[in-house]
N, C-alpha and C positions, 0 to 999 in steps of 0.2 A: 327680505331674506333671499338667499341664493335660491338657483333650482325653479326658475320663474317658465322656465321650456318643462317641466315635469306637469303630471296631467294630476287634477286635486288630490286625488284616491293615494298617487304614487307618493306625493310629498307630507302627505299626512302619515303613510305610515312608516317613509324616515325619521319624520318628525318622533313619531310613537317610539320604534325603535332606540333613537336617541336616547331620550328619555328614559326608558328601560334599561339604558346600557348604565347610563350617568345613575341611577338606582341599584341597579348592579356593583357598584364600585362601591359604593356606601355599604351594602347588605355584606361585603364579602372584604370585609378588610380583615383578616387575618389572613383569605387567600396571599392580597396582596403584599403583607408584610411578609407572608413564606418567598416571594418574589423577588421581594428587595433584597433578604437576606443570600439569598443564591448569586445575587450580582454581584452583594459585599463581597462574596467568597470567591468568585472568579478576580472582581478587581485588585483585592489584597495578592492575589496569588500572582498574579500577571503585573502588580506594579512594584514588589514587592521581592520575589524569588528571583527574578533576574539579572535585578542588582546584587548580586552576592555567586552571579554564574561567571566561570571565563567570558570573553568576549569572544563572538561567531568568529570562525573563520571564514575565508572565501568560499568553501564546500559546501559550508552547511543552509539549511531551506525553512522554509515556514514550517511545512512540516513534518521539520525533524529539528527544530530549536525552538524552546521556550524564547529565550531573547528576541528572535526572531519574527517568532509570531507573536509577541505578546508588541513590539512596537507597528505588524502588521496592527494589530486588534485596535490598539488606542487610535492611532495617527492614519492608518489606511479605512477604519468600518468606522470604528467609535464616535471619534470628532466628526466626521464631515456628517455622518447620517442621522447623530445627534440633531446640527444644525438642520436638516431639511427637515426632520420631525418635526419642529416645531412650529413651522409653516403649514404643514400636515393637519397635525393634533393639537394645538398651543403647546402648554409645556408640560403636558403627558410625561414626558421625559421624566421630569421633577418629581412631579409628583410619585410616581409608579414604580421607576427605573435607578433615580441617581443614588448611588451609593453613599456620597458625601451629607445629603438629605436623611438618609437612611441615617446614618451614624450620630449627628449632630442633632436628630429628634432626638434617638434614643440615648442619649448622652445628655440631653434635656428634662427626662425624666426625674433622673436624681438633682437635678439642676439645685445650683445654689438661688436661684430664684432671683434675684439683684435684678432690679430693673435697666431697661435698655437705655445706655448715657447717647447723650448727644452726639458725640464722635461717630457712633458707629452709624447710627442714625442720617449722618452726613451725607448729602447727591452726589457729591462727587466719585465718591468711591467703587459706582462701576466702571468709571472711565480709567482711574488708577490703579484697580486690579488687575482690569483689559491690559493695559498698556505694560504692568510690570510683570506680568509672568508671559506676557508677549516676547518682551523686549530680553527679560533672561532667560525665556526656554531659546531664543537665537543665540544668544552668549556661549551655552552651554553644549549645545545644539541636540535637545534634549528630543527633537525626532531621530536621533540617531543612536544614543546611547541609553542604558539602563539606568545608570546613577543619578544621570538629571532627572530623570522620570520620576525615580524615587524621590529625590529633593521637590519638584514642583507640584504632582499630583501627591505625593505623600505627603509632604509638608503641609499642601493647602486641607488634604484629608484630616490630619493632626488638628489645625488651627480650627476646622469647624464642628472636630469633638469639643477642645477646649472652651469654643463660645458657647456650645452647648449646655457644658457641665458647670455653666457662671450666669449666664443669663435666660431670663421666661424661665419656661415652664412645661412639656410637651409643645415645646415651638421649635419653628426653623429661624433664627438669628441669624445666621451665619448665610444662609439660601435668600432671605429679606433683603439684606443690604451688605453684604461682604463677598458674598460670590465670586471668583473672577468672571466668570460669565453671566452673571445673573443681569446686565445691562443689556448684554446682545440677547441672551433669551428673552429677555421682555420686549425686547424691539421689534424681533423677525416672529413672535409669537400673535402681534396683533392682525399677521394675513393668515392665521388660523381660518379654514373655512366653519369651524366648531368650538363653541365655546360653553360655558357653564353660565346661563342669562337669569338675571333675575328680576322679579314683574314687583316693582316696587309698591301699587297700588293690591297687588294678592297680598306681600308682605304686610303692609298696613290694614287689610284688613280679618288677617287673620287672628285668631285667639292667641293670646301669648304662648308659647309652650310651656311644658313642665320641665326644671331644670335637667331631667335624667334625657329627655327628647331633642337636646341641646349636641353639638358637633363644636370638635376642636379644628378650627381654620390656623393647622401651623405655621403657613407660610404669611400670619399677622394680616390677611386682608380686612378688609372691612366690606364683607359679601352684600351687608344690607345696601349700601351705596356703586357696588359696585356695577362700572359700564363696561370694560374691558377685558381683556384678559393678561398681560402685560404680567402682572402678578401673582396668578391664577396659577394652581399648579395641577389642575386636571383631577384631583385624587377623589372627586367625589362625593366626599365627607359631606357636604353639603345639599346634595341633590337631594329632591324633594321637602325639601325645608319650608315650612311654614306654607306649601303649597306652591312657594315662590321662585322656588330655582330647581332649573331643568338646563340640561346639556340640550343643545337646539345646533341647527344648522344658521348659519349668518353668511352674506357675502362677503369674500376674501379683503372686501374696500372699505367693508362698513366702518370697522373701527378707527381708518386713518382716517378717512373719508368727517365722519360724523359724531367721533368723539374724542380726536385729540388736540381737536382744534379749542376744545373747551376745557382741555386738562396742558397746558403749554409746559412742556419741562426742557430746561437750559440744561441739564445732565445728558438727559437721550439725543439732542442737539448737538453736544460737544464730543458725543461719544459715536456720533453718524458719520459727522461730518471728518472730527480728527482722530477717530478711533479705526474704526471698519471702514474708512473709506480713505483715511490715510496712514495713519501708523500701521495697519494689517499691509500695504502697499508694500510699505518699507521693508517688514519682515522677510515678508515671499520672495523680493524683489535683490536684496542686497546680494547675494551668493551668485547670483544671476549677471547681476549689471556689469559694463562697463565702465560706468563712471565710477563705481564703487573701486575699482581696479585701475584706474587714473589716477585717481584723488590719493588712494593710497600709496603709487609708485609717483606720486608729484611730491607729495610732503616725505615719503623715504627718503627721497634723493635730497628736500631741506634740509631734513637732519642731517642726513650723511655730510652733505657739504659742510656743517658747522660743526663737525668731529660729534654729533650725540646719534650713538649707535643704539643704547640699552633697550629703548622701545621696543627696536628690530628683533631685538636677542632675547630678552625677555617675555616667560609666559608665566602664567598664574595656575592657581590648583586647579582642578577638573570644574570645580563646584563656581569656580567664578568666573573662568574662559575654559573653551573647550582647549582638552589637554591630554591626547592618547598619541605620544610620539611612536606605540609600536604598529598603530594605526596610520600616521605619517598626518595625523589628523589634528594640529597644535593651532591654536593665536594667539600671537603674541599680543604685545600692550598696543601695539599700533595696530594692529587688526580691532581689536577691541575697540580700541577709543575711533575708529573709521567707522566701524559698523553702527556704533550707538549714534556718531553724527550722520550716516546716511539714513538712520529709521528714524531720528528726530528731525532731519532735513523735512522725509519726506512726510511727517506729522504735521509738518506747521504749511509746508507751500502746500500742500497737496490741500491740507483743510482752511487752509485761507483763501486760498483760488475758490472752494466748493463754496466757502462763506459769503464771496463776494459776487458771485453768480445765485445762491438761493435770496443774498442781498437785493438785488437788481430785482427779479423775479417778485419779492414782495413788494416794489416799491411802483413795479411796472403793474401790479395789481390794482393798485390806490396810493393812500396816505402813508406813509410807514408804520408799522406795525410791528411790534415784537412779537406778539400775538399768534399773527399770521406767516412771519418769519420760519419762528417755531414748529410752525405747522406744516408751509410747505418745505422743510425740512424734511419730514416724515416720509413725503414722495420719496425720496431718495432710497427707502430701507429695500424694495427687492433689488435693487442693483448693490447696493451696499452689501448684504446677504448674499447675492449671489456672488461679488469678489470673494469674500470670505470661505464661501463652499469651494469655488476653484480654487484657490490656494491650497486648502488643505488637500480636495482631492486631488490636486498632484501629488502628492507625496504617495496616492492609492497607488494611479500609475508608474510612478517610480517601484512600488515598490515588487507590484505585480510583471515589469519590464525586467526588475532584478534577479525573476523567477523565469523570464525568458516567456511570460505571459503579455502580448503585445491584444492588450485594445483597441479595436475597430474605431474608425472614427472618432477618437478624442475629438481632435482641433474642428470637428463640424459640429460635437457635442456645445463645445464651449462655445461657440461662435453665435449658435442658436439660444443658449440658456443666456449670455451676454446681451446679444437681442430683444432676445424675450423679456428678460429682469428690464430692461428699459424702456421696452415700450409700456411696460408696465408703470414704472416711476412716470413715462409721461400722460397717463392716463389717469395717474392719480393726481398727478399735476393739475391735470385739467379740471378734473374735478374741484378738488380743491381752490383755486381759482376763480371758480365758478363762485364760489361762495360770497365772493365778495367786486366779484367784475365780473365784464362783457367784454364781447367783442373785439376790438384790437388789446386789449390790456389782456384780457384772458390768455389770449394769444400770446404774447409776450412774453408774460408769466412762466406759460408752460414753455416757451421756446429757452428762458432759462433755463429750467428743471433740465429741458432738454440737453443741454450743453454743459452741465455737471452733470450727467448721467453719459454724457458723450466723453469728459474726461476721464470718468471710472473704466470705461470700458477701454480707454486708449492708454492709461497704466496696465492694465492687463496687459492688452495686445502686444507690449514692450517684452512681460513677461513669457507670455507662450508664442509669440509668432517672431519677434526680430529678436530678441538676444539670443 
């Protein structure tokens, strides 16, 4: 466990305290659902009421406009501080906090009970959720206006009543395996310094309980076997069970380190590498770039030459490209079909480059391995994580610069947390590594990690320091 510099006294009665808290959470779940419901009612109201306001003008402020501060609230606090929560607390969030979770249990209650089909059950689908409400909240440009917002947080709101009110039972369906974010929350949640552990030999030796002594795990884990936290959602339903689960302190390493190397998944793999390390790239990146603004004044001018103007001239409704000409804010069909080829550009080079360097890296460790692949994969998540936090918290700073509130030190901020996130990746490299080499191969290994973690951070640096 962490806290190895704490003196016996001091970390026993963290320990203690933990434990007391994670029993706390259990004893007081009504608190808790008074909690959730207050969110629901802020969320609904902030995602919700400002789709149906005029649109701000130039005069108006956070606060003195709903529209305003309600895309401060989502896209400047909400998202980014979401994501570092979970690095924090695991995914506290989920459990305590998410509205979506909220609504989709209790939508579960009256459930038609239908058991859960194959499809939804599918690995692929945090990568395909990630990527497509990625890929249309840019279409739309749904940090910028209310109606997308409404469409992509409402809709996906809608869609996990609906799974709720068809399948299980007091379960989370929809927060298990359909999430759009429930792929990155299980990723960035395994450097939780706290988790919910369970002593699988207290399990086994305790007396069975009595059914009424028994706790509903909604987000469908399997607690008895569980090493992780990736799926865990913090809510403490659990704690003290069977004698066997306690919320405990753990090292921020342990879990990539020492238990994902024995759980290998080709989903969180595909969703590191071409997800949050290359499609989130493209996103933050397109409006920004250069090249995005070549490519597109290259191929205008092929059309033009060959007399086919209509791309140029042409826009779509709001809900399919962004479309407020009293805004001066339009894309046409060629903006469109640009912008999804530069986010799919840089999905595929960006995560086939990372592939072919965590590739090297396993292979400079030993025999090849998919095993091991997989795993030193996993190094990569604080720098993966950390792109994804600065992306979105730029949009804080924009949005607080638009308020004439200028930030001290950003670009040292990021320079350091960029830093930080990798020497982290290469630390976990090492480790990792370690597990299965010496010497110059360990070396190696991690000098890989090291140079897809040197790529991540020189995407960025494209973004906040040269364009």
């Amino acid at each position: 466990m962490a806290g190895a510099t704490l003196s016996p006294g001091r970390e026993a009665w963290i320990d203690a305290r933990l434990a007391a808290f994670g029993d706390w959470l259990r004893r007081h779940g009504g608190v808790l659902r008074g909690i959730q419901w207050v969110v629901v009612g802020v969320y609904v109201v902030l995602v919700a009421v400002p789709a149906f306001l005029p649109l701000p003008d130039r005069s108006a402020h956070l606060w003195s406009n709903l529209t305003l501060l309600a895309q401060f609230a989502f896209w400047g606090v909400w998202w980014p501080f979401v994501l570092v929560s979970m690095v924090v607390a695991g995914r506290a969030w989920c459990g305590v906090l998410c509205p979506e979770g909220t609504l989709t249990e209790f939508a579960s209650r009256w459930s038609l009970g239908r058991a859960v089909p194959r499809w939804i059950t599918w690995g692929g689908w945090p990568f395909l959720a990630f990527a497509g409400t990625t890929v249309y909240g840019q279409m739309v440009s749904v940090y910028g206006y209310p109606k997308p917002v409404l469409a992509v947080l409402g809709g996906s709101t809608v869609a996990a009543i609906l799974v709720g009110a068809v399948y299980g039972r007091n379960k989370r369906v929809w927060c298990r395996y359909l999430c759009p974010v429930n792929g990155v929350f299980a990723v960035l949640s395994k450097l939780a310094p706290v988790s919910f552990q369970v002593d699988g030999a207290a399990w086994s030796a305790s007396p069975k309980p009595l059914r009424a002594d028994g706790f509903n795990c909604a987000p469908l884990v399997a607690v008895k076997t569980m090493r992780g936290s990736g799926a865990c959602h913090m809510c403490g339903r659990c704690s003290g069970y069977r004698g066997a689960v306690r919320l405990a302190r753990r090292s921020p390493n342990h879990e990539i380190v020492h238990v994902a190397g024995d759980e290998p998944s080709l989903d969180q793999t595909v969703l590191i590498l071409f997800g949050m390390m290359g499609l989130a790239v493209g996103a933050f990146q397109w409006s920004s770039s250069p090249w995005y603004v070549d490519g597109k004044q290259w191929l205008a001018t092929w059309l033009i030459e060959r007399g086919v103007t209509w791309p140029l001239e042409t826009s779509a409704p709001w809900f399919v490209l962004t479309n407020y000409p009293e805004h001066n804010d339009v894309l046409t069909l060629l903006d469109g079909a640009m912008l999804l080829a530069y986010v799919g550009a840089a999905c595929l080079g960006i995560g086939l480059a990372l592939t072919a360097l965590v590739a090297l890296a396993t292979r400079a460790a030993g025999p090849w391995s998919m095993t091991r692949f997989h795993h030193l994969t996993q190094a990569l998540i604080p720098i993966a994580g950390c792109g994804v936090f600065l992306g979105l918290s730029a949009l804080t700073v924009s949005f607080l610069r638009g308020e004439g509130i200028a930030l001290p030190y950003v670009n040292e901020v990021r320079a350091g947390l960029l830093a930080g996130a990798s020497l982290w990746s290469l630390w976990l490299a090492w480790r990792i590594a370690g597990l299965s080499a010496a010497g110059p191969r360990r070396v190696a290994a991690t000098l890989c990690i090291g140079a897809a973690a040197g790529l991540a951070v020189a995407n960025w640096a494209l973004l906040f320091w040269i364009w």
